[in-house]
VMD Tcl script that draws the C-alpha trace (Angstrom):
set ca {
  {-25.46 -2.44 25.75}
  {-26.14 -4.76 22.86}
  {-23.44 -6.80 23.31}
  {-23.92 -6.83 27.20}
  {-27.76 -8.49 26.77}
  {-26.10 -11.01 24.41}
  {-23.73 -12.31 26.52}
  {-26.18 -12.45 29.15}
  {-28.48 -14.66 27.21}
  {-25.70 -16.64 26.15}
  {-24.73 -17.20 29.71}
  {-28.16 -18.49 30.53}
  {-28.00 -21.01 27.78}
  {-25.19 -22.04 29.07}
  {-26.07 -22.55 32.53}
  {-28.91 -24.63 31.41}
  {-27.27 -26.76 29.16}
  {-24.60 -27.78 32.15}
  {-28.00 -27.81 34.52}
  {-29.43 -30.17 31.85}
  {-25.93 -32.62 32.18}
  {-26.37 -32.53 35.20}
  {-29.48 -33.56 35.89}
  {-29.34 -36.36 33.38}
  {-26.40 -37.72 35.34}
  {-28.92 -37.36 38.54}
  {-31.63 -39.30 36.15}
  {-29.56 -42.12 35.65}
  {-28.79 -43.05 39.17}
  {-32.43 -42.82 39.92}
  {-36.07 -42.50 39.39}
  {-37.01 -39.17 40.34}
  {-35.05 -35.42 40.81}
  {-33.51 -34.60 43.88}
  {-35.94 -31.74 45.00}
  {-32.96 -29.02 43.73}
  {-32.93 -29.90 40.71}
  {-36.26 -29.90 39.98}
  {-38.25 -27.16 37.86}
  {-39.06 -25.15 40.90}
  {-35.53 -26.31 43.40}
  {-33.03 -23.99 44.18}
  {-30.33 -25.34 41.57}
  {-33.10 -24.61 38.84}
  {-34.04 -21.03 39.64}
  {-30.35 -19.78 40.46}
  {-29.86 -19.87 36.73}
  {-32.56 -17.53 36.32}
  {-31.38 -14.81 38.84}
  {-30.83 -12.35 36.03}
  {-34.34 -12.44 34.87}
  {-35.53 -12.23 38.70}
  {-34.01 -8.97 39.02}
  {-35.75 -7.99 36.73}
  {-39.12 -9.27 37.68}
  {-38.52 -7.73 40.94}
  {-38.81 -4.01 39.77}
  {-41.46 -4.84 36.53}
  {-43.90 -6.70 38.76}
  {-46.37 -5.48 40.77}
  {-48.42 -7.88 43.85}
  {-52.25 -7.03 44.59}
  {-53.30 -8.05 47.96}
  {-56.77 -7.84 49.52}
  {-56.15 -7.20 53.14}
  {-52.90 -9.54 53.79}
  {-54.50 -11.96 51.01}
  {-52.36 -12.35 47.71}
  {-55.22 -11.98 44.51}
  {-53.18 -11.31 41.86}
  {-49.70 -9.75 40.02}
  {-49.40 -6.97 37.74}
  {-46.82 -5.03 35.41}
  {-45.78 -1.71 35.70}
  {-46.20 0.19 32.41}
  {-44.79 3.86 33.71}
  {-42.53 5.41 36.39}
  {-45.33 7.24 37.68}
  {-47.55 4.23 39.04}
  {-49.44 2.97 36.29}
  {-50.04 -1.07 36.48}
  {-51.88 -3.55 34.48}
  {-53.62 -6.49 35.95}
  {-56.11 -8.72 35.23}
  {-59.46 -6.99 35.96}
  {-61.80 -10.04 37.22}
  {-59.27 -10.71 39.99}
  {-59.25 -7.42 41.98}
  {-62.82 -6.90 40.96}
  {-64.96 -5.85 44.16}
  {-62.02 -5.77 46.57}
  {-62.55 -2.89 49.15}
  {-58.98 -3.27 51.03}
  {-56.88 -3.55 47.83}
  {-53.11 -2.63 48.08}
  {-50.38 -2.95 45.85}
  {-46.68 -3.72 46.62}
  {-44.07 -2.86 43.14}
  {-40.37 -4.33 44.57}
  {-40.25 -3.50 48.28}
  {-42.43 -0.59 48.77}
  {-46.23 -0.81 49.73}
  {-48.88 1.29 48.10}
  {-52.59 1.87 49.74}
  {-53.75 4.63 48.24}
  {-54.96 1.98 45.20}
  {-57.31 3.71 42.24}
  {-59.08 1.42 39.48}
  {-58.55 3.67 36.49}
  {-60.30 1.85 33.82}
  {-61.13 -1.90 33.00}
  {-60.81 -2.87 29.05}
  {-63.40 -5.90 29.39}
  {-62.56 -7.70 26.13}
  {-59.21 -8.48 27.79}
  {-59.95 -8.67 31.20}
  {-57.40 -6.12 32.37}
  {-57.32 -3.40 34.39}
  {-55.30 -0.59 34.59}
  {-54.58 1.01 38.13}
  {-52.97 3.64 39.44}
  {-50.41 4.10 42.86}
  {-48.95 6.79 44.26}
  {-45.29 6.04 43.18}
  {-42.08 7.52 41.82}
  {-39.31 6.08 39.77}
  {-40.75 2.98 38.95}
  {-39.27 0.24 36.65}
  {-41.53 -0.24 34.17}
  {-41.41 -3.49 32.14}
  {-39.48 -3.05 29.06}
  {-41.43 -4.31 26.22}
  {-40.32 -6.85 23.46}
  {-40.74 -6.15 19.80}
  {-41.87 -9.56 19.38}
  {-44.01 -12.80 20.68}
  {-43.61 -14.62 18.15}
  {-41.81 -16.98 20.16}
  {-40.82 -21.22 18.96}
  {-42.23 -23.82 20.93}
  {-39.87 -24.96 23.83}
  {-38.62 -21.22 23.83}
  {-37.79 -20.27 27.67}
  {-39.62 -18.18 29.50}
  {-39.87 -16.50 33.23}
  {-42.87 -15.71 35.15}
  {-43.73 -14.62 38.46}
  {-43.74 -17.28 41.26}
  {-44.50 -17.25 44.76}
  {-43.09 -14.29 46.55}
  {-42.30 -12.72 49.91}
  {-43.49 -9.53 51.50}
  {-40.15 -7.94 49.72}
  {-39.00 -10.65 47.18}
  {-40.54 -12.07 44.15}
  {-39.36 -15.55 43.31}
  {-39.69 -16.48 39.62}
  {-40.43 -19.98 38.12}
  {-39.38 -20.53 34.33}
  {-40.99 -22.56 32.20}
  {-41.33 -22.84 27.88}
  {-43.96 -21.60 25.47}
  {-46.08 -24.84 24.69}
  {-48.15 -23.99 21.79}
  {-48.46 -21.81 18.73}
  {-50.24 -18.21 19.52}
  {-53.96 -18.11 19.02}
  {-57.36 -16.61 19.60}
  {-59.41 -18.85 22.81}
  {-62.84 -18.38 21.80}
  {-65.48 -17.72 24.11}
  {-66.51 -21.11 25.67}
  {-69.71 -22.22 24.53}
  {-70.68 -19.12 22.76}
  {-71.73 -15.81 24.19}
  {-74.72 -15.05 26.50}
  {-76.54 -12.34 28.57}
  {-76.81 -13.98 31.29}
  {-80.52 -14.83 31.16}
  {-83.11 -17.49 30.93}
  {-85.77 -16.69 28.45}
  {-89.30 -18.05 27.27}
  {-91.46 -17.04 24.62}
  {-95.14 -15.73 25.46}
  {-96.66 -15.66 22.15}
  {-94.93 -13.17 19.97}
  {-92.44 -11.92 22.89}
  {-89.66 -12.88 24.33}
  {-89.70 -12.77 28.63}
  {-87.11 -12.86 31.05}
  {-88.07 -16.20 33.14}
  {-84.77 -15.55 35.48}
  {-81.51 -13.91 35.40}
  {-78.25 -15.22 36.13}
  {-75.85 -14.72 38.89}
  {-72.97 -13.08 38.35}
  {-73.92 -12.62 34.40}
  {-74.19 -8.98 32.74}
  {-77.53 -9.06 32.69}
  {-77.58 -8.88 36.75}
  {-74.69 -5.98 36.74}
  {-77.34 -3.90 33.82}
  {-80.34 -4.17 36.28}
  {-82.03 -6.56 34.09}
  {-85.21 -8.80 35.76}
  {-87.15 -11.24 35.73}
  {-90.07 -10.68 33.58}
  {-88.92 -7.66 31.48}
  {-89.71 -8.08 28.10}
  {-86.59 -8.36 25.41}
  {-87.46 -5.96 22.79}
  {-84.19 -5.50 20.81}
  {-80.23 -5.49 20.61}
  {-78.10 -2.98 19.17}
  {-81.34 -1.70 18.01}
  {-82.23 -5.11 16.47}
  {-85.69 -6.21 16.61}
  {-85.80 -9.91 18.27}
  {-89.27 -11.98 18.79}
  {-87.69 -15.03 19.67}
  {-84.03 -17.29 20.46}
  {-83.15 -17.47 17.31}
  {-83.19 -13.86 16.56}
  {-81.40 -13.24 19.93}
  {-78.50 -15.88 18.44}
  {-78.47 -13.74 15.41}
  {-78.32 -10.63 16.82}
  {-75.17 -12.17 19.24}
  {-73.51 -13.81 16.70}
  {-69.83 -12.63 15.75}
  {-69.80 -11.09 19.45}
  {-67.03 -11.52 21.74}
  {-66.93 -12.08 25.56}
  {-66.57 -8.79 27.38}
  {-68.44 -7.19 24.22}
  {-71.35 -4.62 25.15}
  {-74.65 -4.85 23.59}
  {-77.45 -2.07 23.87}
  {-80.73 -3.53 25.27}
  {-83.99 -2.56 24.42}
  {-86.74 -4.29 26.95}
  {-90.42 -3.18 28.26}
  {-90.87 -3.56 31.94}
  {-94.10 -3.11 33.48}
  {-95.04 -0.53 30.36}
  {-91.89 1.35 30.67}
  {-89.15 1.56 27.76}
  {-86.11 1.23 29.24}
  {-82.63 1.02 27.47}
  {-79.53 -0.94 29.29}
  {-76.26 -1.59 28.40}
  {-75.20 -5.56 29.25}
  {-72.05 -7.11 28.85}
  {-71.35 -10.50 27.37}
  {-70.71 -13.70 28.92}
  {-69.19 -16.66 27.77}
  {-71.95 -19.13 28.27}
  {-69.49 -22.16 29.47}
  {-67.80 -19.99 32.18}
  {-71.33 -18.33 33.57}
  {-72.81 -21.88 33.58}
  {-70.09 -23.79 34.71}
  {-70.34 -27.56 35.73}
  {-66.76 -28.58 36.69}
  {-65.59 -31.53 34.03}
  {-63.40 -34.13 34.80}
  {-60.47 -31.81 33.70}
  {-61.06 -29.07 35.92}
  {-61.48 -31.60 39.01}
  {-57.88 -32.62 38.22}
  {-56.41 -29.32 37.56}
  {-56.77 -27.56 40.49}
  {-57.12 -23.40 40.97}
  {-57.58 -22.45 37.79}
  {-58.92 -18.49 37.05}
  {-62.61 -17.09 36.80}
  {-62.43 -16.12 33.79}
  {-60.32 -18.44 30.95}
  {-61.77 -17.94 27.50}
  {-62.62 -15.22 25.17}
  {-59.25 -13.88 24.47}
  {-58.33 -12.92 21.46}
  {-55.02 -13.92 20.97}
  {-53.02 -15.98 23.78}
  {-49.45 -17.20 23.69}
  {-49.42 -19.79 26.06}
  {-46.66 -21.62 28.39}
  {-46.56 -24.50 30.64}
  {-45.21 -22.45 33.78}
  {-47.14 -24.16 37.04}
  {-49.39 -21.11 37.93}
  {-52.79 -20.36 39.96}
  {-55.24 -17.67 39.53}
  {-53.62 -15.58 42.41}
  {-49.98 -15.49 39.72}
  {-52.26 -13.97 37.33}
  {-51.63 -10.47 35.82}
  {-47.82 -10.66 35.91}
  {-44.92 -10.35 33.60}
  {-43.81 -13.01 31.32}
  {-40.26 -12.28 30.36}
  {-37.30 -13.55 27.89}
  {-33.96 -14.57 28.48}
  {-33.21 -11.08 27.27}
  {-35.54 -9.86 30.52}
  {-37.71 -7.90 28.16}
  {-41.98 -8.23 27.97}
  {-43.06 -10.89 25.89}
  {-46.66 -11.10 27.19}
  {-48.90 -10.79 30.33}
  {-49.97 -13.85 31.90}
  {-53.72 -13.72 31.76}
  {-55.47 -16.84 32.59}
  {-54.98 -19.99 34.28}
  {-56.79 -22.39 31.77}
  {-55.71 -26.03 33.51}
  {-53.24 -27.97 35.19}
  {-51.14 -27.55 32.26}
  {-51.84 -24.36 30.59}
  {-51.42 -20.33 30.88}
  {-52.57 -17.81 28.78}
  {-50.52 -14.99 28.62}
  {-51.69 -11.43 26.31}
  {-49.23 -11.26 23.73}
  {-46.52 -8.03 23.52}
  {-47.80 -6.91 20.31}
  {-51.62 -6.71 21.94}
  {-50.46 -5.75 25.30}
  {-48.00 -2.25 23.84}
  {-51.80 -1.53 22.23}
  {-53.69 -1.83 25.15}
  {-51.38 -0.48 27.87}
  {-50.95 2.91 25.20}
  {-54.46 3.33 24.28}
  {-55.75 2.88 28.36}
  {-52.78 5.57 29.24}
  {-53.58 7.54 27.04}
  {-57.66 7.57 27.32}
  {-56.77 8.19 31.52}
  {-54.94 11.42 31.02}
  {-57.55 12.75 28.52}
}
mol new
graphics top color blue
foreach p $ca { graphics top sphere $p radius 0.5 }
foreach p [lrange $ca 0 end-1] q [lrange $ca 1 end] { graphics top cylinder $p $q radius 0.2 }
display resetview
């Protein structure tokens, strides 16, 4: 069997290294690639019909209605499927399709919010599940296969290489509740909270007074910035507030201030789709694979076909996070594992 995924890779190589004389022959004669034998033509992708078979059983399509959203992997043979969580979050007519079949009956088992994935359920039998790597500690310029567009019954793959080293993607800007606050005095009031933000999923309002986190007294921002500090986006924090006399307690997850605020830059003008949520991760292995945040959730694979990550967000025009294997075998085992208790 060894021997058998050897050869295979080694046939792959060489495919692409005759691909590559080829198309350098095609370069000479003129400016641009005939449309096969571009990254995403026909010529391209036939080299990587060994990894699409693969893809085809591993992956996993979420659609709302008739709508693509996003991809997943399949973890078990029973119907278990990650995905990433903020994609499929508030659909009502969710479905999932794993190779050819269809599933409705669709059940949100748990969300790990740190990560941003999701682990669902469908009522299947015999699955593929992905077959996980030992390692992502991949080399720059490495090749790679991800999920492209696909068909009702077939999933087309694009391939691309990793294109930097592996690394934690802070939250951007910092953490935040989701708030605006003001100080009256010696207390610190809720002048409006934020759309979309933690603090509006808690129940927190507008003029609720901020009495503590995680059972830290805070009189003003710069306590609150204390009290945050070392947090991580998807992170829960215990809130302590006084509304209208009333103690209450809440439970408010973090935001990352530059994705809850956002004012598109020049960058993200250019770039296109790109996914809700992109920082905060931490630890990404990232490719250059031409992606959207509907091809989020999937399978990234090796020449070998086995899991070296799950693509997780699309950052820009050029990048793709991806959760590595070594992250992903931790997650996927501990959120099995806490379902069937």
């Amino acid at each position: 069997m060894e021997k058998m995924k050897r050869s295979r890779c080694s046939s792959v190589r060489a495919r692409l290294a005759v691909l590559w004389l080829a198309c350098a022959g095609v370069v000479s004669a003129q400016q641009s690639l005939e449309t096969t034998f571009r990254i995403t033509g026909d010529t391209v992708l036939a080299v990587f019909s060994p990894q699409a078979e693969v893809i085809q059983k591993c992956s996993a399509v979420f659609y709302d209605g008739r709508d693509e959203i996003a991809y997943g992997v399949v973890i078990s043979e029973d119907g278990y499927v990650l995905t990433k969580a903020s994609e499929i979050e508030g659909i009502e007519d969710l479905s999932v399709r794993v190779d050819k079949e269809s599933y409705k009956d669709v059940v949100v088992i748990s969300v790990d919010a740190r990560w941003d994935v999701a682990l669902v359920k469908v009522d299947g039998e015999r699955l593929e599940p992905a077959v996980f790597a030992e390692s992502s500690d991949l080399a720059q310029g490495t090749w790679v296969v991800v999920n492209g567009a696909t068909s009702r019954t077939k999933r087309r793959v694009l391939a691309g290489v990793i294109s930097a080293n592996a690394r934690e993607i802070p939250a951007d800007g910092g953490v935040v509740l989701g708030v605006e606050l003001g100080n009256d005095k010696d207390k610190l009031v809720i002048k409006a909270v934020t759309e979309g933000g933690g603090a509006e999923t808690a129940g927190m309002q507008a003029e609720d007074i901020l009495k503590a986190v995680d059972g830290v007294e805070v009189k003003d921002l710069e306590g609150l910035v204390e009290a945050l500090e070392g947090k991580k986006e998807g992170d829960k924090v215990s809130i302590s507030l006084i509304r209208k006399k009333e103690s209450l307690e809440l439970e408010v997850e973090l935001s990352a201030r530059g994705e809850l605020f956002a004012e598109a830059d020049r960058n993200d003008q250019m770039s296109g789709d790109f996914s809700k949520r992109r920082s905060g991760f931490p630890r990404v292995i990232q490719h250059d694979i031409l992606a959207n945040s509907q091809t989020m959730g999937g399978p990234v694979i090796n020449l070998e076909g086995h899991l070296v990550g799950m693509n997780i967000a699309r950052a820009n025009r050029a990048e793709t996070f991806a959760i590595p294997v070594e992250e992903l075998r931790e997650l996927s085992e501990r959120m099995l594992r806490e379902s069937k208790n």
